[in-house]
N, C-alpha and C positions, 0 to 999 in steps of 0.2 A: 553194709553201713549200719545199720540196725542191731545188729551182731556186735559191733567195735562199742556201741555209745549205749544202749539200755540191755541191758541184761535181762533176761528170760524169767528169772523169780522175781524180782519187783514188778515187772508187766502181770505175772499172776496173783497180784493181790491188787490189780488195779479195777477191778471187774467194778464198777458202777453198787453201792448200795443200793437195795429197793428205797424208793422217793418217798419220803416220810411228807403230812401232811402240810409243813410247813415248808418243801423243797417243789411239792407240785402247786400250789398256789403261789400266784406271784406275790413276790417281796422285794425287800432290800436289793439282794444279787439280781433280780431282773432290771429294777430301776436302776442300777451301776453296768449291766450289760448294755442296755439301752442308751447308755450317757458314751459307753465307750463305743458302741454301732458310730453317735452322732460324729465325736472326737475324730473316728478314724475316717466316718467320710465325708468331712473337712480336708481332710490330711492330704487327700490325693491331690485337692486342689492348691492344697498350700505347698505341698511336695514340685509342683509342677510350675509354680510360680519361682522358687526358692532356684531350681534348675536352670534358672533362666540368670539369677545371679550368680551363683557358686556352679562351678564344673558340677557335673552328677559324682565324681568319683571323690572331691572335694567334702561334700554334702555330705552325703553316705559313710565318711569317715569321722567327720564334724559332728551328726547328728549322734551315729551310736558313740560316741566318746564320749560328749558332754554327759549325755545320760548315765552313759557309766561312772562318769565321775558323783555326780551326785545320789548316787541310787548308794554310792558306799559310802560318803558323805550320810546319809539316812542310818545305811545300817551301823557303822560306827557311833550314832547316838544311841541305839538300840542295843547295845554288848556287841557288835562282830559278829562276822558269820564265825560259830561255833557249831562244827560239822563235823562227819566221819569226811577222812583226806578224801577214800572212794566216793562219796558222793560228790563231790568238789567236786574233782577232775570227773564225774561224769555231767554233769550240770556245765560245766564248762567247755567240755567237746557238744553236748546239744546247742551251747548260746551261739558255734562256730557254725552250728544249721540252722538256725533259728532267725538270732541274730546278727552273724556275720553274711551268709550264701543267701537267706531270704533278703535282705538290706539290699544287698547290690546287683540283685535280682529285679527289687520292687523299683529302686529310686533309678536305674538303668532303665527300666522299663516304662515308669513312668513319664522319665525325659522326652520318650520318642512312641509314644503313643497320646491319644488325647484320656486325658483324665477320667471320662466317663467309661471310656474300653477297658481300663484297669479295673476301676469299680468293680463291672460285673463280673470281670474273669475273676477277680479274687470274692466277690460276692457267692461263686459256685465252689467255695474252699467245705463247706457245710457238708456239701455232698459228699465230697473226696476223703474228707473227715471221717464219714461213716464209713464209707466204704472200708478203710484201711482198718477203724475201733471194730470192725466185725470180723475179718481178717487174722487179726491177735485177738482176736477171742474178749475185747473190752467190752464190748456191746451186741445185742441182740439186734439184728437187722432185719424188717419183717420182706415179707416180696411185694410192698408196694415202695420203701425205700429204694429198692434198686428203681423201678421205673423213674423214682425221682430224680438218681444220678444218672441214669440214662440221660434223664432230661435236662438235668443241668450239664451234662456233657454235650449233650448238642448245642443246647446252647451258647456254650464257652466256643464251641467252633462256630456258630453262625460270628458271632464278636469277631474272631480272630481271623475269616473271609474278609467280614468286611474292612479288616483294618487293612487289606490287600488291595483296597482302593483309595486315592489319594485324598487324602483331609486337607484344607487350605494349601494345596500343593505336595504335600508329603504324607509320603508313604507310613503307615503305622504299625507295619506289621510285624518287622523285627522286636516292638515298644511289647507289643501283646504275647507277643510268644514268652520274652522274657518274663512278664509279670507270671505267666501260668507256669514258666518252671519256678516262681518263686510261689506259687499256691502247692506247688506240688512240696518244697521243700516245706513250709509252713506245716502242712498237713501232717509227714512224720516227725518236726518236730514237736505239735501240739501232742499226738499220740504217744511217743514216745517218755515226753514231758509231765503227764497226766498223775503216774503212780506219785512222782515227790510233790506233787499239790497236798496231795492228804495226808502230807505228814512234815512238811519244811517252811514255813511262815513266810510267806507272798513275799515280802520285804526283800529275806535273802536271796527268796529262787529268781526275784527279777536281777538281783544286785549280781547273783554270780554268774548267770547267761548273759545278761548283759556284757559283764567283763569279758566273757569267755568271746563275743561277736567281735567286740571292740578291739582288741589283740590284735589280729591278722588284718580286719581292715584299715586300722590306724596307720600301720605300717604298709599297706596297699597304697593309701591315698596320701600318704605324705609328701612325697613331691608335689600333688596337685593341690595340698594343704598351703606351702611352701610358697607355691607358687599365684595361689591368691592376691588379685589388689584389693585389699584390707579395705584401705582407703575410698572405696567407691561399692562397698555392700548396702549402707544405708541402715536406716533405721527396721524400712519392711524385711530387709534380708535377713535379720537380726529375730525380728520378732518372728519370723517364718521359722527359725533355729531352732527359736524356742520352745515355739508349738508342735514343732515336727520330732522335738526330744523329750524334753520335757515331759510335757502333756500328753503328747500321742505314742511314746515310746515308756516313759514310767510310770504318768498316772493312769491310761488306758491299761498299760499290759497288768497294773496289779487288779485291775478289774476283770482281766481274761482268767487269770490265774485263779481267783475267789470262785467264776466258776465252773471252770474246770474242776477245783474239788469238792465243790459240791452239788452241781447236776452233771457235773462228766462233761465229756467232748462231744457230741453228738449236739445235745439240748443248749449248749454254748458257745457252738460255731452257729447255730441258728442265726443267733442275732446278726449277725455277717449279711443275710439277706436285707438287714436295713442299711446298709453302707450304700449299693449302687446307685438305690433311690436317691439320696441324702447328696452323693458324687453327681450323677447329673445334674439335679436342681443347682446346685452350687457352681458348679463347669459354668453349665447353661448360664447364669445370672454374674459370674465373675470373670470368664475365662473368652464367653462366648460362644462356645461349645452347642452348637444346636444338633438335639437328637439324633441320629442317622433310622434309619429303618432296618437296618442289621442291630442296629443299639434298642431300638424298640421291640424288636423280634424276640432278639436274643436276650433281653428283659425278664421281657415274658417267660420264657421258656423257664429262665433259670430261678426266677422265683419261685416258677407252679414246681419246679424240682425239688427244690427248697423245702418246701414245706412240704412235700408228699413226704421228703427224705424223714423230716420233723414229726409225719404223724405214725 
C-alpha cells in the first residue's frame, strides 16, 4: 500500500530539518496545534451526538463532502490547485486513506463505543506516529520513545478490554476496535503525507485529500444519504454538520498540516495527547459518560507513552 501512493524519493527529502530557534520555542503553530487538540476533542462528542441523528454511514458521507466542497470553493479564490497531474493523483489516493478509510473508520466507531474510548485509542496515534517516522527513516527515535509506545500500546489495550464490558447495557467493543484501525490508518497517512507539507500550500493539500476521501464515500453513503428524513435533523443536527466539517475537518486539518511541515510528525501528533483529556470532560459533562477504571487506567498509561515518545 505504501509502495502504490508515496513514492520512495519524496519520502527521502522528508527527513525533519534541524529545529531552528524559532521552531523549538513555542509559537504561533503550537497555539493553532493547541486550538486544533481542543476542536478535535469536542468532535468526538459532537460526532456521537450527530450519529444519533444521521445513520453513521449517512454522516460520514455528509461530513467529508461538504468540506470538500468548500475547501475548493477556498482554493478557487486562491488561483486553483495548480500542480504537477503526479502529485494530484498522488494526494488523492492518500485523501482515499486519510480521509475516506479513516472517516468511516472513526464516525463507525465512534457510533458504537462511548466517546471517551475513541479519545484515548486515537489519543495513542502520537505513538504509532513515531514508530512508523523511524521506520522510513523520517525521524530519529531514541530508546526511551519505544518504551513510550510500549506504553501507549498497552494502554490502547487496557481501553479496548474494557470496551468488552457493557457500558449502559452495550457492548463497546466492536465501536474501539474500529476507531484503532482508523489510528492505524491515520498514522500512514500522516507519514506518508508529510514530504508535500514542505512544499504544496496547506490550502490545496487539504482541498485535494479531502476530495480524493469524499469520492468513494459519497458514493458509499448515498442511498443512506437518500434515505434521510431531512425533515426531522433540526437545527443541532445541522450545527453538529457543521462543526464536524467544517471546523474539525477544514479548519483543524489546515492546522495539522502547518505542523507537520514545520516540526514534522512526531512533535505534531504530540498535541493528540490533549484530545482524550478535552473528550472525557466533555463526554462526562454532555453525554454523561462517567470515567470507567479501564478509561482511567488506560489514560494514564497512554499519556506517560505520549510524552516519553515526545521526549
Amino acid at each position: 500500500m505504501t509502495e502504490s501512493i508515496g513514492p520512495a524519493p519524496a519520502i527521502a527529502d522528508a527527513r525533519p530539518h534541524p529545529a531552528s530557534p524559532a521552531q523549538q520555542a513555542l509559537g504561533l503553530t503550537d497555539l493553532l496545534l493547541f486550538t486544533m487538540a481542543m476542536i478535535w476533542g469536542i468532535n468526538f462528542v459532537v460526532v456521537k451526538y450527530a450519529t444519533h441523528i444521521f445513520s453513521p454511514v449517512a454522516f460520514t458521507g455528509l461530513r467529508v463532502g461538504t468540506v470538500a466542497i468548500f475547501l475548493l470553493l477556498v482554493v478557487s479564490t486562491r488561483g486553483g490547485i495548480r500542480l504537477p497531474r503526479a502529485d494530484v493523483i498522488r494526494l488523492l489516493l492518500l485523501g482515499v486513506l486519510g480521509n475516506g478509510l479513516y472517516q468511516l473508520f472513526f464516525v463507525h466507531g465512534v457510533a458504537r463505543t462511548r466517546a471517551g474510548n475513541a479519545a484515548l485509542i486515537v489519543g495513542a496515534a502520537p505513538a504509532f506516529i513515531a514508530l512508523v517516522a523511524r521506520a522510513r527513516g523520517l525521524e530519529r527515535v531514541k530508546r526511551m520513545t519505544f518504551v513510550g509506545i510500549g506504553l501507549s500500546v498497552v494502554g490502547v489495550a487496557l481501553v479496548i478490554v474494557g470496551s468488552a464490558r457493557p457500558s449502559n447495557g452495550e457492548v463497546t467493543l466492536l465501536g474501539s476496535v474500529l476507531v484503532f484501525f482508523g489510528v492505524i490508518s491515520w498514522t500512514f497517512y500522516t507519514i506518508l503525507l508529510q514530504p508535500y507539507t514542505r512544499r504544496i500550500d496547506v490550502v490545496k493539500l487539504s482541498a485535494i485529500t479531502m476530495i480524493g476521501g469524499a469520492g468513494p464515500l459519497l458514493i458509499a453513503s448515498m442511498p443512506a444519504i437518500v434515505a434521510t428524513d431531512w425533515a426531522h435533523i433540526g437545527l443541532g443536527g445541522w450545527l453538529a454538520l457543521f462543526y464536524s466539517s467544517i471546523i474539525s475537518m477544514g479548519l483543524a486539518y489546515m492546522f495539522w498540516y502547518r505542523g507537520l511541515r514545520i516540526l514534522g510528525p512526531t512533535r505534531t501528533a504530540v498535541y493528540s495527547n490533549l484530545q482524550p483529556i478535552i473528550a472525557l470532560l466533555v463526554a462526562w459533562a454532555f453525554l454523561g459518560e462517567n470515567p470507567t477504571i479501564f478509561q482511567g487506567v488506560g489514560a494514564v498509561t497512554i499519556i506517560a507513552g505520549v510524552f516519553l515518545t515526545r521526549a
